[in-house]
C-alpha positions, 0 to 999 in steps of 0.5 A, spaced: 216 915 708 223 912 707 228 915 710 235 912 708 243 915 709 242 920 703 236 923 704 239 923 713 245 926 709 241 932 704 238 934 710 244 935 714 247 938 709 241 944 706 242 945 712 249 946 715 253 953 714 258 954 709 263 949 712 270 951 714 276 945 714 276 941 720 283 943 719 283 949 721 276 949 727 277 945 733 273 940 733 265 942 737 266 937 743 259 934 746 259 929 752 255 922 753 254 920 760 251 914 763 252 907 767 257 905 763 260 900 768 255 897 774 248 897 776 245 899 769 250 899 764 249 892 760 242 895 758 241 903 759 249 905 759 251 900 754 245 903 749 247 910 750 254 910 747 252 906 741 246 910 740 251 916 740 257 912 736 251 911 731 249 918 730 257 920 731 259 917 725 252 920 721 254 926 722 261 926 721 260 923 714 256 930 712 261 935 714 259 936 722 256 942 723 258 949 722 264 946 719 267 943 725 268 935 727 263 933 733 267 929 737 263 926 743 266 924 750 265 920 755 264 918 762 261 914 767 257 916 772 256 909 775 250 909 776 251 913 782 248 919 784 255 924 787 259 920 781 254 922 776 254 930 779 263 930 780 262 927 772 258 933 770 263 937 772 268 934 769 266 934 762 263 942 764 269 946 767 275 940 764 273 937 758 269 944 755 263 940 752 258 945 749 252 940 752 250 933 753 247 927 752 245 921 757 243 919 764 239 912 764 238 913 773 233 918 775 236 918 782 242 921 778 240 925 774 236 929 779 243 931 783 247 932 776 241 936 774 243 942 778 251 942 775 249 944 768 242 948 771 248 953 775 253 952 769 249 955 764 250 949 759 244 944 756 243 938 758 238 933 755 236 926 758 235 921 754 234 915 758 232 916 765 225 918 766 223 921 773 217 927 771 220 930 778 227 932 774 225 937 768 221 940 772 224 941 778 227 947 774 221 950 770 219 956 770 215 960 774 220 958 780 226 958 775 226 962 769 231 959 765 232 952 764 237 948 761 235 941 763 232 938 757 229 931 756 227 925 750 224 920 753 217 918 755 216 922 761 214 918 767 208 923 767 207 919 761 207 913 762 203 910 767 196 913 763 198 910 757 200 904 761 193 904 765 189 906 758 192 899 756 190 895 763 183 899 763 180 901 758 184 896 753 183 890 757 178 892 762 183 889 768 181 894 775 184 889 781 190 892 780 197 890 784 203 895 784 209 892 785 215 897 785 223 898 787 225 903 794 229 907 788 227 915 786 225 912 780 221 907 783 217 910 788 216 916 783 214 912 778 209 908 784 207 916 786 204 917 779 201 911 777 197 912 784 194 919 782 193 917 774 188 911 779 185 917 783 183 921 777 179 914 775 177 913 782 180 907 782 184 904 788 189 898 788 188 892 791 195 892 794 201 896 794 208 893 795 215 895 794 222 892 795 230 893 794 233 895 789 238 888 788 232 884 791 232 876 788 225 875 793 219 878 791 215 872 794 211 875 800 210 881 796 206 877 790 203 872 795 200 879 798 197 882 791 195 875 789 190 874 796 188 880 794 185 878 788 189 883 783 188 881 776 194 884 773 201 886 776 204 893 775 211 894 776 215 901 777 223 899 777 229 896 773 228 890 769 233 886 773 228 886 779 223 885 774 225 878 772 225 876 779 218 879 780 216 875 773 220 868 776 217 869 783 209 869 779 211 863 775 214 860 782 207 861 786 202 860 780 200 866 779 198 866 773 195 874 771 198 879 766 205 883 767 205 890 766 209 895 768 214 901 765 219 901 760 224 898 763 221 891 761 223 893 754 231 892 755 234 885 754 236 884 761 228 883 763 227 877 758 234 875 759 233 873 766 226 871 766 226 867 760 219 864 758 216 868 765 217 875 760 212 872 754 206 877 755 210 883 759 207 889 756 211 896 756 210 903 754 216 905 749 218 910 743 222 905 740 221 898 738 227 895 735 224 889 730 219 895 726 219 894 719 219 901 717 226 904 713 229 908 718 228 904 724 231 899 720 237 902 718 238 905 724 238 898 727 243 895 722 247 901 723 248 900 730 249 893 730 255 895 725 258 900 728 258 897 736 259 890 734 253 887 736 247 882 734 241 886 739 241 892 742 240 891 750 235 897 750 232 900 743 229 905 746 235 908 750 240 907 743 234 911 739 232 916 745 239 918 745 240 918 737 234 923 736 237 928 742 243 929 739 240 930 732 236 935 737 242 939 739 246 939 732 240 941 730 241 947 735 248 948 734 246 950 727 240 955 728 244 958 734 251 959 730 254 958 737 256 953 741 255 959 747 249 955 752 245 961 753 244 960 745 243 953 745 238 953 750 235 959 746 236 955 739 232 948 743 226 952 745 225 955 738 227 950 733 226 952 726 228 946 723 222 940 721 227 934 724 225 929 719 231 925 720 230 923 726 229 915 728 224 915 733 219 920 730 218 928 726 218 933 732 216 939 730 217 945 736 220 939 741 221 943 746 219 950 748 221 956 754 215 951 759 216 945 756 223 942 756 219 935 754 220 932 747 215 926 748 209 927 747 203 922 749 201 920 742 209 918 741 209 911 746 205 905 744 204 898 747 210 893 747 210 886 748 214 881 749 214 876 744 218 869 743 223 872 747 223 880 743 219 886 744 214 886 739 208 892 737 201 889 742 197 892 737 197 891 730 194 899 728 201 902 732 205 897 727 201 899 721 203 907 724 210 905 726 210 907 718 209 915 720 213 919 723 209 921 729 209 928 731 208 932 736 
């Protein structure tokens, strides 16, 4: 299916209201949040905001919605916890923003959850991928949330990341490897019990510090061991090392881990030690297909670039916003309560999107849009993340649905 500006723009416009001169309504103002400066910020937060600029001049071009201008308004959360809290506050009670979009660090996230849950104004994660943070809010114990998320849940991603060592490639001495962050030891937790459900147990578990140069004593361990693959939970930095310290000590077994050996900064840093690195992702910026195409031109364009540091934050955080205009336009609103509503029950068939056509992407107990069916292998090829699997290329040309 070929998705090009005309057909993005017919469909935001059969179904955009009666518009009404920008002149005369004050322009609908959303919020963009991330690591925009420090730990994070040159793959995830760095994506978020092109991504978000990318669908900002999208929509603009076709009227806004309701007749209105969107504007989107940054901040920096630094990747701090108690920053990204003090900035969803900001943007709330100064700023006036109707919703938002972002956070890359699950650690974040999970404290300036609680800002938009008690303010009443929706949030969808586009990056940051801990499973504890959408559900801390669910119902039966919450009976209304307001934390959304369109991303590869952490959930996720260790079954799909296992069906690939396990079934795929028949690997079971498996060694996990992951960094002392909320992100990393979730992430380490949820692929221990996708083991136990298969009555599997690692032959080595080890972790480490976020910033960390040295994994050598922790490698040493998983190699005498006997593991024949490395499953990794942290961020790509840290990544690189654990891929340099294999090349170091000879231990030639694949690298596998999640999503964040996806982002340029991984490659960067462990050079050749990146070939063959596998990862669960949504987006891959080399896909053949129209509209993953057009996206990408667009963002390198727009943002003045030649790659972009984390596809899969940029397209993420394209499809959210077009999730949340999509609930502006049903809702007739910019209340919360409304746009909550409106999320949970979408009317619309969001063909336009980039990453896939989500039909019914959330419900009242399901603030998850991605689905299992929507992640596929990736694989570090000369330097780029290429498809592992020759069938979800050829698939890369349908949009996936939920």
């Amino acid at each position: 299916m070929r998705i090009t500006s005309a057909l993005i723009a017919g469909l935001f416009l059969t179904l955009a209201l009666p518009a009404t001169s920008y002149a005369e309504e004050a322009p609908i103002r959303i919020g963009i949040i991330g690591p925009f400066t420090g730990k994070s910020s040159t793959d995830m937060g760095e994506s978020i905001r092109g991504g978000a600029r990318v669908f900002l001049q999208d929509i603009n071009q076709i009227g806004g919605v309701m007749g209105r201008r969107i504007e989107l308004v940054e901040r920096d959360d630094q990747a701090k916890p108690e920053i990204g809290a003090a900035m969803a506050k900001e943007l709330i009670d100064k700023e006036k923003v109707v919703a938002v979009v972002g956070y890359a660090n699950t650690g974040v996230v999970l404290q300036a959850a609680k800002v938009f849950q008690e303010s009443k104004k929706p949030l969808i994660i586009s990056a940051a991928t801990g499973a504890a943070v959408t559900k801390q809010f669910m119902p039966p114990a919450i009976p209304d949330s307001y934390v959304f998320r369109l991303a590869g849940s952490d959930s996720l991603q260790p079954s799909v990341i296992l069906a690939d060592v396990i079934d795929k490639r028949k690997l079971t001495q498996i060694a996990i490897l992951h960094d002392d962050s909320p992100y990393g030891s979730f992430g380490k937790e949820n692929l221990m019990a996708e083991l136990q459900n298969r009555k599997i147990t690692p032959v080595a578990v080890e972790s480490f510090k976020v910033g960390d140069q040295d994994m050598s004593a922790q490698l040493a361990k998983a190699k005498q061991a006997g593991a024949q693959v490395v499953m990794l939970y942290c961020l790509s930095s840290e990544a690189a090392m654990v891929a340099n310290g294999m090349s170091k000590i000879k231990f030639n077994v694949p690298l596998t881990g999640s999503w964040t050996l996806s982002q340029r900064s991984f490659v960067e840093l462990a050079g050749n030690n990146a070939e063959g690195a596998r990862m669960p992702v949504t987006f891959i910026e080399n896909d053949a297909s129209s509209r993953s195409n057009e996206f990408v031109l667009n963002y390198f364009r727009i943002n003045n670039v030649k790659s972009i540091p984390s596809a899969v934050s940029a397209a993420q955080t394209y499809d959210a916003l077009r999730m949340l205009t999509l609930a502006l336009m049903q809702a007739n609103s910019t209340d919360g309560d409304k746009i909550k509503l409106a999320l949970e029950d979408m009317k619309y068939d969001t063909t336009s999107t980039v990453i896939s056509r989500y039909k019914k992407p959330f419900s009242k107990n399901d603030h998850e849009a991605v689905a299992r069916n929507m992640l596929f292998i990736g694989e570090i090829r000369r330097g780029k993340v290429s498809y592992a699997y020759k069938e979800d290329a050829n698939n890369s040309l349908i949009l996936r649905t939920k």
